[in-house]
C-alpha positions in Angstrom: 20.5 -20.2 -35.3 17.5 -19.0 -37.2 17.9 -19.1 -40.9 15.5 -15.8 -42.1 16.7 -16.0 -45.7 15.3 -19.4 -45.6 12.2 -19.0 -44.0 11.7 -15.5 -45.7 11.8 -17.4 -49.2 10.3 -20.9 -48.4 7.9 -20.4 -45.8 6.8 -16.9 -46.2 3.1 -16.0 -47.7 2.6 -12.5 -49.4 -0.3 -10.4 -48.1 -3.1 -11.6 -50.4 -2.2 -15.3 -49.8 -2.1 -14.8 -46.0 -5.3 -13.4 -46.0 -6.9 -16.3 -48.2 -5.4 -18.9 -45.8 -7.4 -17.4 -43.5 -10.5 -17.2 -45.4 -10.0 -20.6 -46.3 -9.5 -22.0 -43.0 -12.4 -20.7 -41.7 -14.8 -21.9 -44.7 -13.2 -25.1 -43.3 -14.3 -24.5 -39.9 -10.7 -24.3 -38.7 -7.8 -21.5 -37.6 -4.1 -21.2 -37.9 -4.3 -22.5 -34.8 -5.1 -25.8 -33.1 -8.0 -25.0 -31.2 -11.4 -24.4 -32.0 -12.2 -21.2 -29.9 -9.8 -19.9 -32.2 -12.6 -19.8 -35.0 -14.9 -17.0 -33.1 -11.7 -14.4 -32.8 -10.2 -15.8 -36.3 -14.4 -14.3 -37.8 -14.1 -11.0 -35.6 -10.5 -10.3 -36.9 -11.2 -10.3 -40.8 -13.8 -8.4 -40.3 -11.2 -6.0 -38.2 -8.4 -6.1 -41.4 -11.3 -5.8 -43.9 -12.1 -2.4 -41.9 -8.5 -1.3 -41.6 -7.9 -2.4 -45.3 -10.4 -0.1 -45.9 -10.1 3.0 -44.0 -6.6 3.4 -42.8 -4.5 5.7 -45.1 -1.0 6.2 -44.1 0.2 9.4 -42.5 2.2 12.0 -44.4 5.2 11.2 -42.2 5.3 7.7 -42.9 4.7 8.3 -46.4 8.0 10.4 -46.2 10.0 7.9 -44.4 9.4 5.1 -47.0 10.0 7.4 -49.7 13.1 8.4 -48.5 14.2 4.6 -48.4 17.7 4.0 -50.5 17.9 0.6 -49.8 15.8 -2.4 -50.5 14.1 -4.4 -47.2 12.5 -7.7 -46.7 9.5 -7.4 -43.9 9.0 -10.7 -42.2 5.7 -10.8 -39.8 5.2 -13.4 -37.6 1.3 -13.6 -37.1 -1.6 -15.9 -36.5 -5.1 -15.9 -37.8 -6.8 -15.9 -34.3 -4.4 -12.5 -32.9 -6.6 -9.4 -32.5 -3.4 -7.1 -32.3 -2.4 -8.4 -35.9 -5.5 -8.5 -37.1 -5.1 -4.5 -36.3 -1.8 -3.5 -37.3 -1.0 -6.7 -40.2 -2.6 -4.2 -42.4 -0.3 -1.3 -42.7 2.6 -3.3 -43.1 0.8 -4.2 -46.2 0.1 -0.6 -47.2 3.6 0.3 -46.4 5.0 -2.3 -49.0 2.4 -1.1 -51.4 3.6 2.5 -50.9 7.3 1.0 -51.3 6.5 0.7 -54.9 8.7 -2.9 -54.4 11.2 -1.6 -52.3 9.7 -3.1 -49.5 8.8 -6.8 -50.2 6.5 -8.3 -47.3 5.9 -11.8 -46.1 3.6 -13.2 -43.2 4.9 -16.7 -41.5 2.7 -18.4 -39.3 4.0 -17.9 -35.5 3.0 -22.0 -34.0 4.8 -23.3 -37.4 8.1 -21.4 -36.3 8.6 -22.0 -33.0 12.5 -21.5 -33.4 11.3 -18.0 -34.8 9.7 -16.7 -32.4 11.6 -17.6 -29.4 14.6 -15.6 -31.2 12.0 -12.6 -31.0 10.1 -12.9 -27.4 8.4 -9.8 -26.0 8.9 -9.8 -22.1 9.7 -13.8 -22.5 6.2 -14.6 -23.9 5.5 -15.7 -27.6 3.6 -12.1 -28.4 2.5 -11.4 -32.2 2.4 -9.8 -34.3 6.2 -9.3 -34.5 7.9 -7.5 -37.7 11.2 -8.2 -38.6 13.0 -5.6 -40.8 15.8 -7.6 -42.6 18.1 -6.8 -45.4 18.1 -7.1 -49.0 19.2 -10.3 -48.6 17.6 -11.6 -45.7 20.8 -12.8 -43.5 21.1 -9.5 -41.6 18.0 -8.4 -39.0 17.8 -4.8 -38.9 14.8 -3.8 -36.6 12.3 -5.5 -34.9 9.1 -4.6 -33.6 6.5 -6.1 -31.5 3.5 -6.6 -30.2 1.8 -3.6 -30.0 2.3 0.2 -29.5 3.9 0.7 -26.6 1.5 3.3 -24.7 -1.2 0.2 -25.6 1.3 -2.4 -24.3 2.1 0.3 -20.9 -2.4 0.3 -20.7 -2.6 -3.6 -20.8 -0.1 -4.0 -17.8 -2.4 -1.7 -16.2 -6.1 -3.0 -17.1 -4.5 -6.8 -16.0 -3.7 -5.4 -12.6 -8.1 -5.0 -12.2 -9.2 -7.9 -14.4 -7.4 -11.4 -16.0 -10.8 -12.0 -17.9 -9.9 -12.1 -21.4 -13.2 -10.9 -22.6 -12.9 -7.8 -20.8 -9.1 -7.2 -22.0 -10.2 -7.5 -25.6 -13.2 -5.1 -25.3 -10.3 -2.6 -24.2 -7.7 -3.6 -26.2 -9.8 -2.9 -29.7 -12.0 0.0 -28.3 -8.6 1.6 -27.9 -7.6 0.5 -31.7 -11.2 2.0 -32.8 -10.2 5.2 -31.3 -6.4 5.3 -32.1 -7.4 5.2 -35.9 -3.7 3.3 -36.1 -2.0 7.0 -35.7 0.0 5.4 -32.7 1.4 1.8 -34.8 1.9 4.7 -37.7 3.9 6.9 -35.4 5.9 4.2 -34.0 6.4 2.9 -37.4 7.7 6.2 -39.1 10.1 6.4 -36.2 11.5 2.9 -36.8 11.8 3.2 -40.7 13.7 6.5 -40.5 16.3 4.6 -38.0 16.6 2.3 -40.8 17.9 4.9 -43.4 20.0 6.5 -40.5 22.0 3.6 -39.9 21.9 2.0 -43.3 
């Protein structure tokens, strides 16, 4: 039985520290992860949040949805330095807590350190990140989860592995797509899970 409250409170790093774990690893010439390839997609990927950090604004839609919130949530991401999908969508979570103005508070947990986690929250049986976990106020209740990508992405991936199994070539797709997408897709699919939130709160 996973224990979020604990893990939420204990475990969990706030935006800001996440990203300076990451930073700090790599001055270090290591990743969240294990394995040193990790390092070459862990250097592409903060330059990918600094970018989204930067130019991403969220949509008038999900700017409605979180001001409509009545209730308080706890956002728990399980991520990983080396993950180019987080590395892509990590960063509106964070401008959706800011937006909150506290009634969303956010916290990134390392996906290898919480193994137990992420098998509760498998995408198609594999160990797929970034996942967000929308809990309650108190962080004993899971409300909504969602995971790894947006779907039409996740629906072009089955597709482009049909042709190729060279991860290389998958990547080059997977972030030209993000380039393009501007994150209006993660934003759409977002909006539509945070009003289901205040529906069935």
């Amino acid at each position: 039985m996973v224990n979020y409250s604990e893990i939420f409170n204990e475990q969990g790093m706030d935006y800001q520290t996440y990203r300076a774990l990451v930073d700090q690893l790599l001055l270090e010439g290591k990743a969240t992860g294990d394995v040193t390839y990790d390092l070459h997609y862990t250097k592409m990927n903060v330059q990918r949040m600094n970018r989204v950090d930067k130019t991403a604004s969220l949509t008038d839609e999900l700017i409605a949805a979180i001001d409509n919130f009545k209730a308080n949530y706890k956002f728990l991401v399980i991520t990983e330095g080396w993950c180019g999908d987080a590395a892509q969508i990590i960063p509106i979570f964070n401008k959706i807590a800011t937006a909150s103005l506290g009634k969303v508070d956010l916290r990134f947990v390392l996906r290898d350190k919480n193994l137990p986690l992420i098998d509760a929250h498998l995408t198609n049986g594999g160990r797929a990140i970034p996942v967000l976990i929308v809990l309650n106020e108190n962080a004993d209740q899971v409300l909504a989860t969602w995971a790894p990508r947006p779907q039409v992405l996740q629906e072009l991936l089955k597709e482009w592995r049909k042709e190729t199994t060279e991860m290389p070539v998958l990547a080059e797709k997977l972030h030209s797509w993000y380039a393009k997408d501007k994150t209006q897709t993660t934003q759409a699919e977002l909006n539509v899970l945070l009003r289901g939130l205040e529906v069935n709160n």
